[in-house]
N, C-alpha and C positions, 0 to 999 in steps of 0.2 A: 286121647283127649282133644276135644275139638278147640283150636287155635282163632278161630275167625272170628270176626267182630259182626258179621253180616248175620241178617232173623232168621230163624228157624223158622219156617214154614208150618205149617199146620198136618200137610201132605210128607212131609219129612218125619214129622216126629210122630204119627198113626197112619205109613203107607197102608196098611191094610186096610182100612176105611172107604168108605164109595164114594163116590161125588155128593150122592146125595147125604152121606153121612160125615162129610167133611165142611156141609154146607151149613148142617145143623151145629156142628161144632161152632164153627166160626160163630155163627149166629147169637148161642149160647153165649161165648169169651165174650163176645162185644158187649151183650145186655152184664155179663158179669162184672167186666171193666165200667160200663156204665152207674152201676151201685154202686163199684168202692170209689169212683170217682164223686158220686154225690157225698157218701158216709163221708172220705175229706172232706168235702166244700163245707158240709154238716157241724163237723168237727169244728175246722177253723172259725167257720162263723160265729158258732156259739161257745166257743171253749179258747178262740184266741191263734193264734200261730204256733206258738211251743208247742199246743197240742197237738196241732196237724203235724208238726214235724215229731213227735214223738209217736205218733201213729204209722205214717211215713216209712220212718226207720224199727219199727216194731219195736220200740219203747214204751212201753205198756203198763209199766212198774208202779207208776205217780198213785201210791199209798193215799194220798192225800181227797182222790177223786173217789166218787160211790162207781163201784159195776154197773149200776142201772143206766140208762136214760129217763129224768124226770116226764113226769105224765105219760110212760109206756105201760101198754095195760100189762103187757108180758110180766109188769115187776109185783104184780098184784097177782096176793097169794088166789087162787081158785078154790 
């Protein structure tokens, strides 16, 4: 069991990967990190704090909220 408090590398955790395919990874996590960092900002702004902290911590339960996003064409049947 690993003990350390120190990041995991990218290189550590897919040694068998190339440079060039460790480059994409990265590239990838950043723009991935970059959407759920807007989805928060998204969240809080329009749904408030609790929300973002309930998203946050994977509290997802709030009965009270629709599954949609309002004006998403996604929620419209085809």
């Amino acid at each position: 069991m690993r003990e350390s408090t120190d990041p995991i590398s990218l290189r550590q955790l897919y040694p068998h990967l190339t440079d060039e395919q460790l480059e994409t990874a990265e590239a990838n996590l950043r723009r991935y990190i970059a959407v759920m960092v807007r989805i928060y900002e998204r969240v809080r702004a329009e749904q408030g704090p609790e929300a973002a902290r309930r998203l946050a911590y994977g509290d997802l339960t709030d009965s009270g909220s629709s599954p949609n996003i309002p004006n998403e064409r996604s929620n419209k049947d085809h």
